[in-house]
C-alpha positions as CSV (number, residue, x, y, z in Angstrom):
1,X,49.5,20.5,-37.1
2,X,48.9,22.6,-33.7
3,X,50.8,23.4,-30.9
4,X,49.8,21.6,-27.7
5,X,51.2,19.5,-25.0
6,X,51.8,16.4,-27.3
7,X,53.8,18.0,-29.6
8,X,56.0,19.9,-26.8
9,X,56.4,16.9,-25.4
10,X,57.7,15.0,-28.6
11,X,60.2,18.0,-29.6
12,X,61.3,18.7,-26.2
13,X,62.1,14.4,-26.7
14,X,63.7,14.8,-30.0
15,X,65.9,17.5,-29.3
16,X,67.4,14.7,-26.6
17,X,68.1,12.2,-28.5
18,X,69.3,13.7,-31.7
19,X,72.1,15.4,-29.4
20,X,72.4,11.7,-27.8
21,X,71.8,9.5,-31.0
22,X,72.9,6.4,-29.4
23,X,69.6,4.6,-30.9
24,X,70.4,5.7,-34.5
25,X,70.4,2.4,-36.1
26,X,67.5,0.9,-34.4
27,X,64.5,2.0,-37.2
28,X,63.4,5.0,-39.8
29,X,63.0,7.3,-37.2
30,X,66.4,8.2,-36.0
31,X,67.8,8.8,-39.6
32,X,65.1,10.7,-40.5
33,X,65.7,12.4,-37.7
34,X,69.2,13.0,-37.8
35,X,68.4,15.4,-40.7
36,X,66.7,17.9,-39.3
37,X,68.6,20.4,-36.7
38,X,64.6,21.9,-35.7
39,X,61.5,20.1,-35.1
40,X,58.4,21.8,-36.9
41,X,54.7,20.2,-36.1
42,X,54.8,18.7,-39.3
43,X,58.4,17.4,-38.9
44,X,57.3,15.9,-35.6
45,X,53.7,14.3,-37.5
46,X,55.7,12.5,-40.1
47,X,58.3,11.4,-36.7
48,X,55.6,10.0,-34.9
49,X,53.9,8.2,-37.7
50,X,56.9,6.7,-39.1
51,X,57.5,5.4,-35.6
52,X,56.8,1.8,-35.5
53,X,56.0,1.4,-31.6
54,X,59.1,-1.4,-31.8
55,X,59.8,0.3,-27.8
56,X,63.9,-0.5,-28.4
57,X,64.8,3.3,-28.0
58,X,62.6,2.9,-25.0
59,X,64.7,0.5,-23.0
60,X,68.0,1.6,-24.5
61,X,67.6,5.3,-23.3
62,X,69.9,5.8,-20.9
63,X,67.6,9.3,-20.1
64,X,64.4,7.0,-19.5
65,X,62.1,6.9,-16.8
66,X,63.3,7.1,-13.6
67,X,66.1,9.7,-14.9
68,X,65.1,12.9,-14.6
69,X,65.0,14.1,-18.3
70,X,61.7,11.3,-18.3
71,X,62.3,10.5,-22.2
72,X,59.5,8.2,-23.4
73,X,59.4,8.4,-26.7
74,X,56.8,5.6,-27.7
75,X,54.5,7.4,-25.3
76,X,55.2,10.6,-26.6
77,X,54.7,9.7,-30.3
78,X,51.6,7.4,-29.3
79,X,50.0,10.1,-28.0
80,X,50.7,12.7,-31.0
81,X,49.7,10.0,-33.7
82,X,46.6,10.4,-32.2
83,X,46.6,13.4,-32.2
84,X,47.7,13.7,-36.0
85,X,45.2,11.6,-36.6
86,X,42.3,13.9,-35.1
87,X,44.1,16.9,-37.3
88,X,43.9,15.3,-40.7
89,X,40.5,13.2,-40.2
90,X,37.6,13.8,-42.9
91,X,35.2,15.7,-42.6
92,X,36.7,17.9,-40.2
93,X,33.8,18.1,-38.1
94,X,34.1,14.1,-37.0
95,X,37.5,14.5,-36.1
96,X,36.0,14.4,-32.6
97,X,35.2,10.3,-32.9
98,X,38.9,10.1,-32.4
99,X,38.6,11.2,-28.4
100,X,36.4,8.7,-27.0
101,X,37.0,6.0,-29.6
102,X,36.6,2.8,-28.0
103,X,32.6,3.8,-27.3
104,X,32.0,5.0,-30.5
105,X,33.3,1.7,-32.0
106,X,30.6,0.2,-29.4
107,X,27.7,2.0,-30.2
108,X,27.9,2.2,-34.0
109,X,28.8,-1.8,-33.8
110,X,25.2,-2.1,-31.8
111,X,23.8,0.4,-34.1
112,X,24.8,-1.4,-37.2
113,X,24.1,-4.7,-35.9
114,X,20.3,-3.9,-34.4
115,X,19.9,-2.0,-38.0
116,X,21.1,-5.0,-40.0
117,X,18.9,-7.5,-38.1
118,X,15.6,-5.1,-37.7
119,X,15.8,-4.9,-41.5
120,X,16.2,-8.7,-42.3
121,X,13.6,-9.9,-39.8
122,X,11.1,-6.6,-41.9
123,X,12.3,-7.4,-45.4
124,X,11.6,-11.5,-45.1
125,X,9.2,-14.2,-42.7
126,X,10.3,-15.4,-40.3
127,X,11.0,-18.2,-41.8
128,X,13.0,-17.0,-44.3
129,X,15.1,-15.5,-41.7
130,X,15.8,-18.8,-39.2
131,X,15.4,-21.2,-42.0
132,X,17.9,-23.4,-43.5
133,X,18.7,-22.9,-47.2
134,X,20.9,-24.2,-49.5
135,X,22.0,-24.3,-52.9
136,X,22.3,-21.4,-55.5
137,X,21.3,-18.1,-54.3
138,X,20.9,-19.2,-50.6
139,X,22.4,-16.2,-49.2
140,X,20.1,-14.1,-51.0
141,X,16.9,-15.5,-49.6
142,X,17.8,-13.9,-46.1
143,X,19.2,-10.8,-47.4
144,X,18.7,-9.6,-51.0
145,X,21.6,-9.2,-53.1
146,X,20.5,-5.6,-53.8
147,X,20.6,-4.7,-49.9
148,X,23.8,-6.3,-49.6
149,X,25.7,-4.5,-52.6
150,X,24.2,-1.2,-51.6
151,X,25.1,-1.0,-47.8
152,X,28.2,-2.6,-48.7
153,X,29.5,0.0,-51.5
154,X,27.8,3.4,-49.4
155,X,29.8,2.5,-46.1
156,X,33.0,0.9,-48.4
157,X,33.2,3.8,-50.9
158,X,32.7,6.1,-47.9
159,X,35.7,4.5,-45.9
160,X,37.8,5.0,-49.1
161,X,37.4,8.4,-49.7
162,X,37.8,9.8,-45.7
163,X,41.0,7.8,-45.9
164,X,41.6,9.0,-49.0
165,X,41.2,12.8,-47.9
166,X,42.8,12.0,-44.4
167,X,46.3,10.7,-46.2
168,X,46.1,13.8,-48.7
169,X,45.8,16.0,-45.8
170,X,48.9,14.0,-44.3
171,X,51.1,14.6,-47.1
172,X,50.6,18.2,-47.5
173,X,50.9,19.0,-44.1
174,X,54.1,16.9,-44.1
175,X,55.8,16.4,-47.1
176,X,54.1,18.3,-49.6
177,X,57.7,19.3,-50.7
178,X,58.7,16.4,-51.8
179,X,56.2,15.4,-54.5
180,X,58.2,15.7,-57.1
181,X,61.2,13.2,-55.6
182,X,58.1,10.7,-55.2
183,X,58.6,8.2,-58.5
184,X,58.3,4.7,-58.6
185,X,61.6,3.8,-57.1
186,X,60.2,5.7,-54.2
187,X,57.2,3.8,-53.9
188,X,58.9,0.5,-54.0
189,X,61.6,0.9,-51.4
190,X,58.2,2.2,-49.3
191,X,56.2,-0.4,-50.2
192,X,58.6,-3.0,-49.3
193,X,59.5,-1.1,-45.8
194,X,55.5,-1.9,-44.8
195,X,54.5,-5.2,-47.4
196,X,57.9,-6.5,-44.5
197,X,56.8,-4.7,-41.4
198,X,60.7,-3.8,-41.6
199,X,60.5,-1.1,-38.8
200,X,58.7,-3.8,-36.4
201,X,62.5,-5.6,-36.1
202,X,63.7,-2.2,-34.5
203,X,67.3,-2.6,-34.4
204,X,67.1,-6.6,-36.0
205,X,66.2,-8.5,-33.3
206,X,62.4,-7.4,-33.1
207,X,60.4,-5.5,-30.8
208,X,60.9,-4.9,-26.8
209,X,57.2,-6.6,-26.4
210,X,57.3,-7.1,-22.4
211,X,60.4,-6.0,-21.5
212,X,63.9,-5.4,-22.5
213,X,63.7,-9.3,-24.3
214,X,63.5,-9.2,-27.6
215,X,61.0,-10.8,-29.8
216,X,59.6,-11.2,-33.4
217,X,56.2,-12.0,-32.0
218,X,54.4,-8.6,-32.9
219,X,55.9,-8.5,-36.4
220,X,54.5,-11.7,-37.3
221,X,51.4,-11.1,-35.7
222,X,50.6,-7.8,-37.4
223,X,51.7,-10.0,-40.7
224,X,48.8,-12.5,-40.2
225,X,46.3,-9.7,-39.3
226,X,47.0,-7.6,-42.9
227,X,47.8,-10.9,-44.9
228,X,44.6,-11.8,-43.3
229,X,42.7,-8.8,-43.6
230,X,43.9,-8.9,-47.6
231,X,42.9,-12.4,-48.3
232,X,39.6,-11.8,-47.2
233,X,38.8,-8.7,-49.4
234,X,40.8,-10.5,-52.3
235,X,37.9,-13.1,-51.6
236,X,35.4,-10.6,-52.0
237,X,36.8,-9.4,-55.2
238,X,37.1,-12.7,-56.9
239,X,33.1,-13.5,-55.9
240,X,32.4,-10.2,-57.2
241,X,34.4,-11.5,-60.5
242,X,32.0,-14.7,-60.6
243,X,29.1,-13.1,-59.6
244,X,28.9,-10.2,-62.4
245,X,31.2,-11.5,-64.8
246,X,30.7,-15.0,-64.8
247,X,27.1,-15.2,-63.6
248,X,28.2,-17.9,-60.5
249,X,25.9,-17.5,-58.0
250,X,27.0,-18.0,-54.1
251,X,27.1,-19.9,-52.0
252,X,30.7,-21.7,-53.9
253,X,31.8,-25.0,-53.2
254,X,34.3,-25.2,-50.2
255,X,37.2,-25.6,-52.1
256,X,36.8,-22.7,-54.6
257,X,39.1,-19.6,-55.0
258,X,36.5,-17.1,-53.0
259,X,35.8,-19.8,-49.8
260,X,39.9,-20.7,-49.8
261,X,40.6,-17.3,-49.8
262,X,38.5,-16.3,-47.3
263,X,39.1,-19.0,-44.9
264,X,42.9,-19.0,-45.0
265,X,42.2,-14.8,-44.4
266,X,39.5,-14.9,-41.7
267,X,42.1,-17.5,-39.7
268,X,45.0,-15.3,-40.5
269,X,43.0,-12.6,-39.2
270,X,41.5,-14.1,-36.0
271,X,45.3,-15.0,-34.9
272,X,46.7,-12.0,-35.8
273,X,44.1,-10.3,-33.6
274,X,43.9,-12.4,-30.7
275,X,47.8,-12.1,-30.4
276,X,48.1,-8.7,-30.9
277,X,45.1,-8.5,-28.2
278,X,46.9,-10.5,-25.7
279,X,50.0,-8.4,-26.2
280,X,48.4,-5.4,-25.5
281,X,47.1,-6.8,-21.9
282,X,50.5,-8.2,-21.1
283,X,52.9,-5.7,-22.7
284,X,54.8,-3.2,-20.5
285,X,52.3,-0.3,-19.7
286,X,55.5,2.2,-19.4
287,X,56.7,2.9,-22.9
288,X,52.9,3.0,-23.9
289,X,49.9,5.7,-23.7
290,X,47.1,3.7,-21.6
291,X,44.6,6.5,-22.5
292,X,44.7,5.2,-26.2
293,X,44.1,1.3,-25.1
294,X,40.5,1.7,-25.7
295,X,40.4,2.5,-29.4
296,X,43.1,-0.1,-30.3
297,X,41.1,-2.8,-28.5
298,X,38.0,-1.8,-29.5
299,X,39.2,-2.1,-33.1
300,X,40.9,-5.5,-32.6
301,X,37.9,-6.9,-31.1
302,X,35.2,-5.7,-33.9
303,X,38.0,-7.3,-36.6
304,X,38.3,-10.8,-34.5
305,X,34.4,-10.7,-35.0
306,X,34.2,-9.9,-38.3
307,X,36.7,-12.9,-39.0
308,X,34.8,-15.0,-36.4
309,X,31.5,-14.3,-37.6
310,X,33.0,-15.1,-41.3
311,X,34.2,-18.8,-40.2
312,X,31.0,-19.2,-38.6
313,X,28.9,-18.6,-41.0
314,X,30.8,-20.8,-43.8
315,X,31.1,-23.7,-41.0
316,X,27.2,-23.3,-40.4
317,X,25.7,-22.1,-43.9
318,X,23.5,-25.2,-44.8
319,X,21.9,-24.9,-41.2
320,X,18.6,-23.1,-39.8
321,X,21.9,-20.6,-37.7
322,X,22.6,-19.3,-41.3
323,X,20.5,-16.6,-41.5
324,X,21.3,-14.8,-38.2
325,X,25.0,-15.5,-38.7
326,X,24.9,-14.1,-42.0
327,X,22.7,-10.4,-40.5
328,X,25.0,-10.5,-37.9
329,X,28.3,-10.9,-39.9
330,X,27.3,-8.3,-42.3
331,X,26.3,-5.9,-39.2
332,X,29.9,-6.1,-38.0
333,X,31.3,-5.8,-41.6
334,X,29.2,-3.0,-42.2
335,X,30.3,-1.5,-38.6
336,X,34.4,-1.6,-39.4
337,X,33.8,-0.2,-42.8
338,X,32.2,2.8,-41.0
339,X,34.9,3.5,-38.0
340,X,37.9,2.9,-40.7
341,X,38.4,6.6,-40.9
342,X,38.2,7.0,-37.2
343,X,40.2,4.6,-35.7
344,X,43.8,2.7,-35.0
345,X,43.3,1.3,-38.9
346,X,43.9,4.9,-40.7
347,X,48.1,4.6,-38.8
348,X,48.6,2.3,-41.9
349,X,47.8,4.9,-43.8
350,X,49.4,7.8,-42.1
351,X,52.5,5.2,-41.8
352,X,52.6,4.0,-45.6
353,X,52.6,8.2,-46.4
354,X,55.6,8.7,-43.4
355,X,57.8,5.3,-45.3
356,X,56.9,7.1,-48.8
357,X,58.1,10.4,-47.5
358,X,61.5,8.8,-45.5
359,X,62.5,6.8,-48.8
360,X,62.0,10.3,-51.1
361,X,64.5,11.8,-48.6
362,X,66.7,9.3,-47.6
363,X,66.9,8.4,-51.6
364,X,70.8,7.6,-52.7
365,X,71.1,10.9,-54.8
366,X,70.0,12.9,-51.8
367,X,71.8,11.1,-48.3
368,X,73.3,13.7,-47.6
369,X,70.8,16.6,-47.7
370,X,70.1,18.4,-44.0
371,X,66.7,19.9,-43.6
372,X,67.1,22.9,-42.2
């Protein structure tokens, strides 16, 4: 990773507190950090994305704002995930999407959505389009199946592989080292750390969400938006199961595995947005970087309306509404599987490569090994 003021920022913070350490059982970050006597870039990228945004250290520092060493480390690691994330985006040349996020999530949102709708309204009549229809197939007289299955997999596959390319960048920037500790013991211990949001409780009592109060509310929340997020694409698996393999057209009743799913997840993920949304307008603007509200919002709001778009269009799917709802859903669907790579959403992925890296060096047989 290069040098700039984001990283001397987070150093010149690190070096503080691992000659303080008074917040050394309060998450991953301050063991991990207790190992190290020097702070490379990549040291200080695999810091920052381990770093939960929990604020404790914040309002424990005794060197916080208005002291006069100013340590904020939140901010500072906010501000160089970001910029870890610009560094290790693919293709290179889009790493630039990361700077003014919250307007490119805008336009391509309009963009998908105006292309989604102009092609509907020139592929069928007009009555096909703000007609009701029900039954077998009904979903497939607005939009045909083949549209839906190719725009779906181009933008979907594409998603996978920048994230894919961004996390392989990660790791050997990072922890490249370490590959051959990684084995499946590993990758449980990591896997549990994020499947529990562990790092959210901060030092157990949960995160500092407003103030120096503590409170489980952002842990839970993030748990309905993933559990959410999950359940829906679980429901898109399963009617990809019935559709191909079993030849059961959609629309499915309400109460079958694909709907259930898919309701239970697009209400999981409406909550867990809307929360996390409202905690972002009331949480304390201190510990945080406000430059970077934009993007996180921006993504919060386009996964709120995929969700509400979803219950919509199930609550509304035997009515003359179905055919917009439906363009429109699949426009914002289509929109978050394009900014994936280049938004807040690729920190689980950077994250989930920071908990597999901590657990390979923080395994039993190795506790006591110091990076030099």
């Amino acid at each position: 990773m290069r040098d700039g003021d984001a990283i001397d920022e987070a150093r010149r913070d690190m070096e503080v507190c691992n000659a303080c350490r008074y917040c050394e059982g309060y998450c991953a970050v301050f063991p991990a950090m207790e190992l190290r006597r020097e702070f490379s870039n990549a040291d200080l990228s695999y810091l920052a994305n381990l770093c939960h945004d929990c604020r404790g250290c914040f309002y424990a520092c005794q060197y916080a704002p208005p002291h006069e060493f100013n340590i904020n480390l939140p901010q500072a690691f906010a501000r160089l995930r970001v910029e870890s994330y610009r560094e290790y985006a693919w293709p290179g040349p889009l790493a630039a999407l990361f700077r003014r996020n919250g307007v490119i999530v805008s336009l391509v949102v309009a963009f998908a959505l105006a292309g989604v709708l102009l092609l509907t309204t020139e592929l069928q009549t007009p009555s096909a389009v703000y007609g009701p229809h029900t039954g077998t197939g009904a979903f497939y007289a607005v939009i045909p199946l083949g549209v839906m299955i190719a725009a779906g997999l181009t933008t979907f596959g594409y998603a996978v592989l920048a994230l894919a390319m961004g996390y392989a960048r990660f790791w050997r920037d990072t922890a490249a080292g370490l590959s051959q500790r990684v084995d499946l013991s590993v990758w449980r211990r990591a896997l549990g750390a994020a499947a529990t949001l562990r790092n959210l409780s901060g030092g157990g009592f949960g995160c500092n969400d407003r103030d120096e109060s503590f409170s489980g509310m952002r842990r839970w929340l993030h748990h309905a938006m993933f559990y959410g997020f999950v359940a829906c694409f679980a429901a898109t698996c399963v009617a990809t199961v019935y559709h191909h393999v079993l030849g059961w057209v959609a629309p499915y009743p309400l109460f079958s595995v694909p709907v259930v799913l898919g309701t239970v997840g697009g209400i999981g993920l409406l909550i867990g947005t809307t929360g996390l949304l409202i905690l972002k307008i009331v949480r304390d603007p201190v510990p945080g970087a406000r430059e970077l509200l934009g993007g996180d919002v921006a993504l919060l709001l386009l996964l709120a309306a995929v969700a509400a778009t979803g219950l919509l269009l199930l609550a509304l799917r035997d009515g003359a509404a179905m055919g917009v709802l439906l363009a429109v859903h699949l426009g914002f669907v289509l929109a978050l599987f394009l900014v994936l790579p280049y938004g807040k959403f690729v920190h689980g992925i950077y994250r989930l490569g920071a908990l597999v890296h901590y657990a390979a060096e923080t395994a039993p047989a190795r506790s006591e090994r110091v990076i030099e």
